[in-house]
C-alpha positions as CSV (number, residue, x, y, z in Angstrom):
1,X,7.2,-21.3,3.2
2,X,7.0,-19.5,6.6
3,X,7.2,-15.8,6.8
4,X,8.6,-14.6,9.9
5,X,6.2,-11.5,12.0
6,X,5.9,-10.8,15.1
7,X,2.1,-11.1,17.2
8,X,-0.1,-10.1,16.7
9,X,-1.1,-9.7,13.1
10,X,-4.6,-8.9,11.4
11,X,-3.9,-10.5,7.7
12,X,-7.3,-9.2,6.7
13,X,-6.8,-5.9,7.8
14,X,-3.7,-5.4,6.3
15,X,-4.8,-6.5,3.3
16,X,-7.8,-4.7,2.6
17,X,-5.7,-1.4,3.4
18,X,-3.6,-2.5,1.0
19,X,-6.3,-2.9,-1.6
20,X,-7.6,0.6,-0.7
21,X,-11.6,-1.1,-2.4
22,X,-12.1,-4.8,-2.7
23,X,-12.1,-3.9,-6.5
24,X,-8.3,-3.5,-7.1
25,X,-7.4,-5.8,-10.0
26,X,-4.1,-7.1,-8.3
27,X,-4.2,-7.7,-4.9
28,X,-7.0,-9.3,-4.2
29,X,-8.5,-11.5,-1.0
30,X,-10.8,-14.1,-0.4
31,X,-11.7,-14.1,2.8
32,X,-8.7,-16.3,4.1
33,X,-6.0,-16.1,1.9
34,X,-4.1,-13.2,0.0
35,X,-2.9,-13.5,-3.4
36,X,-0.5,-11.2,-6.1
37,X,1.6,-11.2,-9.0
38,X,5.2,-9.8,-9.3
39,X,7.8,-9.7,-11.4
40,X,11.0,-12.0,-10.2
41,X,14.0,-11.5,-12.5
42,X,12.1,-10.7,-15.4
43,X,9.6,-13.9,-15.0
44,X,6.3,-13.5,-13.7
45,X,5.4,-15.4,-10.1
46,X,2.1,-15.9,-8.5
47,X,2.1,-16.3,-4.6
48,X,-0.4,-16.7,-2.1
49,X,-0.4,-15.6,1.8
50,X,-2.1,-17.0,4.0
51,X,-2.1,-17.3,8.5
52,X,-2.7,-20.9,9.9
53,X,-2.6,-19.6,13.1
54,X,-4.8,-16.6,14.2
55,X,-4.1,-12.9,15.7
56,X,-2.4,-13.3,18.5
57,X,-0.8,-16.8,17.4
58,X,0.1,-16.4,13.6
59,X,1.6,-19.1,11.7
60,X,1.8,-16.8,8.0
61,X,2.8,-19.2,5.1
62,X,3.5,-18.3,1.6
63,X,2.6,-20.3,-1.6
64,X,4.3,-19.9,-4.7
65,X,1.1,-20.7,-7.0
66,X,3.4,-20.6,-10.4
67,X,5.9,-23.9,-11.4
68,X,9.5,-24.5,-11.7
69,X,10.6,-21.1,-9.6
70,X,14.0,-21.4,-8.8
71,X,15.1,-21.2,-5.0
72,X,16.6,-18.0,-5.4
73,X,13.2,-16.3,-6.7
74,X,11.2,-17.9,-4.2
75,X,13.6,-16.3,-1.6
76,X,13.4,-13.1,-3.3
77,X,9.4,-13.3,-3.6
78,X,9.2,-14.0,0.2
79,X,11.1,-10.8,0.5
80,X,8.2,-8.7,-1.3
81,X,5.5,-10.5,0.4
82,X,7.0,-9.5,3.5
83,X,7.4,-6.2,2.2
84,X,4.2,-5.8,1.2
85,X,2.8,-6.7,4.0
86,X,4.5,-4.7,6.3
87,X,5.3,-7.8,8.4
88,X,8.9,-6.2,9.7
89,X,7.0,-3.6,11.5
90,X,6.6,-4.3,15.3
91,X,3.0,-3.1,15.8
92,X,3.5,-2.6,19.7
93,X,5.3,0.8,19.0
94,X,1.9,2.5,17.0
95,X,-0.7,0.3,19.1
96,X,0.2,1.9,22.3
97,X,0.1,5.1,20.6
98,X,-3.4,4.8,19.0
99,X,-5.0,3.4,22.0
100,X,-4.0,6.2,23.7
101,X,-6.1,8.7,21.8
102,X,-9.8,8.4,23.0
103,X,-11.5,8.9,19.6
104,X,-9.2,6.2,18.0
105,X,-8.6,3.5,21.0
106,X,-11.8,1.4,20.0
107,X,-10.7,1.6,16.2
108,X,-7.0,0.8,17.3
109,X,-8.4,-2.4,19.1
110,X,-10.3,-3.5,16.6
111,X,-7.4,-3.1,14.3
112,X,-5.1,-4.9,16.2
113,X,-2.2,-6.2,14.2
114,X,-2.6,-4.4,11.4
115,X,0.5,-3.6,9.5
116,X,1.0,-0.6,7.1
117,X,1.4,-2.1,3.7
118,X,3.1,-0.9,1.1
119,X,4.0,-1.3,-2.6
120,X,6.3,-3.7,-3.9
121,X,8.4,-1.6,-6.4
122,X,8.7,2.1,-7.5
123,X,6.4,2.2,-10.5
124,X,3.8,0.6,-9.0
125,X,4.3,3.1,-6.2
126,X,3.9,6.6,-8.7
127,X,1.5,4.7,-11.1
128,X,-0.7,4.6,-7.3
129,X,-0.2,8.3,-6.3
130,X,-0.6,10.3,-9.6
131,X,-3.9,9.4,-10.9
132,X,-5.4,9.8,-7.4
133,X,-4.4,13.3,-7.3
134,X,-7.0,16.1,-6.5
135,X,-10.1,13.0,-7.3
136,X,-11.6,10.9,-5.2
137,X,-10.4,7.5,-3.9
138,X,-13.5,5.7,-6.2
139,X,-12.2,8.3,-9.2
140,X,-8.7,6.9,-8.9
141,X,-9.3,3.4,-8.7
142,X,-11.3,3.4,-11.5
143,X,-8.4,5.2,-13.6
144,X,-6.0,2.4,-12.3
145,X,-8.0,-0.2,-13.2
146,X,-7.9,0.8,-16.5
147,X,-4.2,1.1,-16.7
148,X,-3.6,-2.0,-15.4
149,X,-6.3,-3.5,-18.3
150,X,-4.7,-1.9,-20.4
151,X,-1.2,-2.2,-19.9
152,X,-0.6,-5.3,-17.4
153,X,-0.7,-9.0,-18.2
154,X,-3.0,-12.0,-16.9
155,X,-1.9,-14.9,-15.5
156,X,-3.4,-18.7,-14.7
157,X,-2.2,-20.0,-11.6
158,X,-3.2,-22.5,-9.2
159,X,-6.7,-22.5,-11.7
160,X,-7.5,-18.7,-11.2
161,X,-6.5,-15.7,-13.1
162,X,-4.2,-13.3,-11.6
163,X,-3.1,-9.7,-12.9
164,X,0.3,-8.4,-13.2
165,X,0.7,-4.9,-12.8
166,X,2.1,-3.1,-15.5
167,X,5.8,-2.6,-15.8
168,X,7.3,0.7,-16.5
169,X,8.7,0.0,-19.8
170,X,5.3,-0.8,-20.8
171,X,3.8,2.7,-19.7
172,X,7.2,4.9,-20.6
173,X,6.7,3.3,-24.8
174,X,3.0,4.0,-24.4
175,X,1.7,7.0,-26.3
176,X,0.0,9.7,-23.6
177,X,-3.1,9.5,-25.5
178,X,-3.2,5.5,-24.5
179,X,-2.8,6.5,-20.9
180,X,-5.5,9.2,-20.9
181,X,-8.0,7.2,-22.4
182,X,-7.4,5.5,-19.1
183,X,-9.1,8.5,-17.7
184,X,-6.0,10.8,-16.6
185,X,-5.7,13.9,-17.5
186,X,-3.0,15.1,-20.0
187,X,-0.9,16.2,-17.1
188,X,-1.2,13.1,-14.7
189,X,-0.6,11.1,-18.4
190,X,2.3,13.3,-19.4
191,X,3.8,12.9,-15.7
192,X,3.6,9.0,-15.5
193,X,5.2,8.4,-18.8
194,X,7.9,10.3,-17.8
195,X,8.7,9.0,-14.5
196,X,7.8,5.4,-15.9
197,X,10.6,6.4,-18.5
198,X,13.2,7.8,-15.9
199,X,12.2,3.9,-14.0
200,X,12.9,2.0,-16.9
201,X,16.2,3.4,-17.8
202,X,17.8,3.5,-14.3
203,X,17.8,7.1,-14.0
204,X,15.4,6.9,-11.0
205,X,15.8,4.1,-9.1
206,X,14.4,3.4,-5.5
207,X,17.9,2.9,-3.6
208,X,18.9,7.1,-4.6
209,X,15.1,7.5,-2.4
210,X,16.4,5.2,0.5
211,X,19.6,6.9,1.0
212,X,17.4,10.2,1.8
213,X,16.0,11.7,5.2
214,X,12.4,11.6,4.9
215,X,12.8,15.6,4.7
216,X,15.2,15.4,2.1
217,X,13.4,12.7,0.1
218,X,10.4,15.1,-0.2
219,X,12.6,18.0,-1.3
220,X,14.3,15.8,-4.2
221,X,10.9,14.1,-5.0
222,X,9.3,17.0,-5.7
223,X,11.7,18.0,-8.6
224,X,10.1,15.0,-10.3
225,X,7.5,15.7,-13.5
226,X,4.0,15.9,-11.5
227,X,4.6,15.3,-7.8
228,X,4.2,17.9,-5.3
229,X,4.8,17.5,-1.2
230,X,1.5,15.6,-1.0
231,X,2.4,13.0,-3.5
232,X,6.1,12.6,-2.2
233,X,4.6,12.1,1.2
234,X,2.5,9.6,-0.3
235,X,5.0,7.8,-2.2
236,X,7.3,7.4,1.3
237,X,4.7,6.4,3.0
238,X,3.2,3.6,0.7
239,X,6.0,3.0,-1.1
240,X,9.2,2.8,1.0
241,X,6.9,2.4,4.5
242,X,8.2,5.8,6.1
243,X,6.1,5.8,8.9
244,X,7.4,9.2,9.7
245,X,5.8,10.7,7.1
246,X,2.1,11.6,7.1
247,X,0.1,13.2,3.7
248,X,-1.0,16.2,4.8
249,X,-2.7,17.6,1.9
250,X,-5.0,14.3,1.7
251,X,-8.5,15.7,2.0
252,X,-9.8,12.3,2.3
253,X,-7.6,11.1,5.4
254,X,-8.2,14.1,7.0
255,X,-12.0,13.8,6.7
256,X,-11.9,10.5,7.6
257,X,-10.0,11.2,11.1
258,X,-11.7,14.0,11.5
259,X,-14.8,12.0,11.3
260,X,-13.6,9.2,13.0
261,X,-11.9,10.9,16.0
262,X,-14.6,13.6,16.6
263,X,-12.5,16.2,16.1
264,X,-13.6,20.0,15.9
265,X,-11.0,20.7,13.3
266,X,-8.1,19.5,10.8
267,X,-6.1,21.7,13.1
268,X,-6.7,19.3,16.0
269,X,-5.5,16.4,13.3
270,X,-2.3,18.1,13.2
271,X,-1.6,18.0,17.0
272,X,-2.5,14.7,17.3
273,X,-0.3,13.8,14.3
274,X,1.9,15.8,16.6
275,X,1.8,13.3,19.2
276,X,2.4,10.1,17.1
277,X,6.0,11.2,16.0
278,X,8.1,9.0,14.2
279,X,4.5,7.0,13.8
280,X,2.3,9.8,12.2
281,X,1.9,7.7,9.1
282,X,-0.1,5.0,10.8
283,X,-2.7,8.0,11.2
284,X,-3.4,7.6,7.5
285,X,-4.0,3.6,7.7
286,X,-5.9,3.6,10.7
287,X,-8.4,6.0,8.7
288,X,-8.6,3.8,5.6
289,X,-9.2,1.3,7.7
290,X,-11.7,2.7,9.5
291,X,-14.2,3.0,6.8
292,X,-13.6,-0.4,6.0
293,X,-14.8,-1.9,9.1
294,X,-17.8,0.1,8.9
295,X,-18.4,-1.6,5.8
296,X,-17.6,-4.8,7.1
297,X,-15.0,-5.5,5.0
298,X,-12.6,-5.9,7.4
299,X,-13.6,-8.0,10.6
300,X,-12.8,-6.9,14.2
301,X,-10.1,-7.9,15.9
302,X,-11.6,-8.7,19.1
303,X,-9.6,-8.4,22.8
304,X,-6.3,-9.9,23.1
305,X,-6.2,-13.6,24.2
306,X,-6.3,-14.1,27.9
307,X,-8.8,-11.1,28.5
């Protein structure tokens, strides 16, 4: 199945942001192709991405990796992928933007086509922001992994296990102590049961989010057990792709702009967060990123064809 984007995209790139380390447990790449687990109407369904064109010519094609789906699921799991993926952002709008900062045009280029991902349902979007909260990004990983060993389910499909992220029910009938042997604290334990218990009955759901301003949505978010302005901002941004929206109080982005832009100050951050508007969010992925390519996990763009 063909999923529709617009040129150019960078699959890798989008991907590995997505991932956050190469060691996440459910979305997972292999160099070509990217592949996850979700939930369809209660049934588990394997898919894999992959472009058969390249970056500026992208031909992006979806495999359903588990049998017998209905049409209507495989519809409805083209709509996550491309959700996931970002794929109905037009990348022209933050391009421009980037390559007009000095300290972030090379990165920008070598970016080109990213998309900023996000998370393809609400749990999985708090179950992503609370244990990361005042660690570190290895800190938080590690703690996720563990909940989804714990509490998610393993697949065989196309003759390779895949991982399906736990649901909320599973977390909201799970004892605290379960989750902090994951490694959370009693408050970040306490705080995702709860939510993943207000998910699971309907009381939270992610359309009462949507129907928010972004400013609003952080005011009602932060009524929730355990989030505060810097994990609403993170939960618009990575999980209902509000691109207006930018973390401030994420220590690590900010370092890593800071570091990556040559700035003298987090102050400086600001004003050129400033400057992005309505695109401030793309600040955060195009600092994720950044690291990544100087690991060489993500591979360089290159110019645009014809140059």
């Amino acid at each position: 199945m063909r999923l529709a984007v617009q040129a150019p995209f960078h699959l890798e790139a989008t991907v590995r942001v997505l991932q956050r380390r190469p060691t996440n447990l459910v979305d997972t790449w292999d160099e070509q192709r990217y592949r996850r687990a979700v939930l369809i109407r209660g049934r588990p369904v394997v898919f894999e991405v992959c472009n058969r064109g390249d970056i500026d010519a992208p031909d992006v094609r979806m495999t359903l990796l588990t049998r017998g789906v209905a049409s209507g699921s495989r519809a409805e799991t083209a709509t996550i992928a491309t959700a996931i993926l970002g794929l109905g952002h037009d990348p022209a709008v933050y391009q421009r933007r980037a390559q007009a900062e000095p300290g972030l045009r090379a990165t920008a280029l070598a970016l080109r086509g990213m998309r900023p991902p996000r998370y393809p349902d609400l749990f999985q979007t708090f179950a992503n922001v609370i244990p990361f909260q005042q660690v570190s990004l290895a800190a938080g990983m590690a703690v996720v992994a563990q909940l989804i060993r714990r509490f998610g389910q393993v697949l065989l499909a196309g003759g390779r296990e895949s991982t399906l992220f736990p649901t909320a029910r599973a977390v909201a009938d799970a004892g605290a102590s379960s989750l902090r042997q994951c490694g959370m604290s009693m408050h970040k334990a306490q705080a995702l049961r709860a939510i993943a218990g207000l998910i699971a009955s309907g009381a939270l759901t992610a359309g009462a989010i949507e129907s928010l301003s972004s400013n609003e949505a952080i005011d009602w978010l932060t009524r929730l057990p355990g989030i505060g302005p810097w994990s609403a901002a993170l939960v618009l941004l990575r999980g209902f792709g509000r691109l207006d929206v930018f973390p401030a109080g994420d220590s690590g982005a900010q370092g890593n702009l800071v570091s990556l832009m040559h700035l003298r100050s987090r102050d400086s951050l600001a004003r050129i967060a400033a400057r992005f508007g309505t695109q401030r969010g793309c600040l955060y992925f195009y600092g994720l990123a950044s690291r990544q390519l100087a690991a060489g996990l993500i591979h360089p763009a290159g110019p645009p064809r014809g140059r």
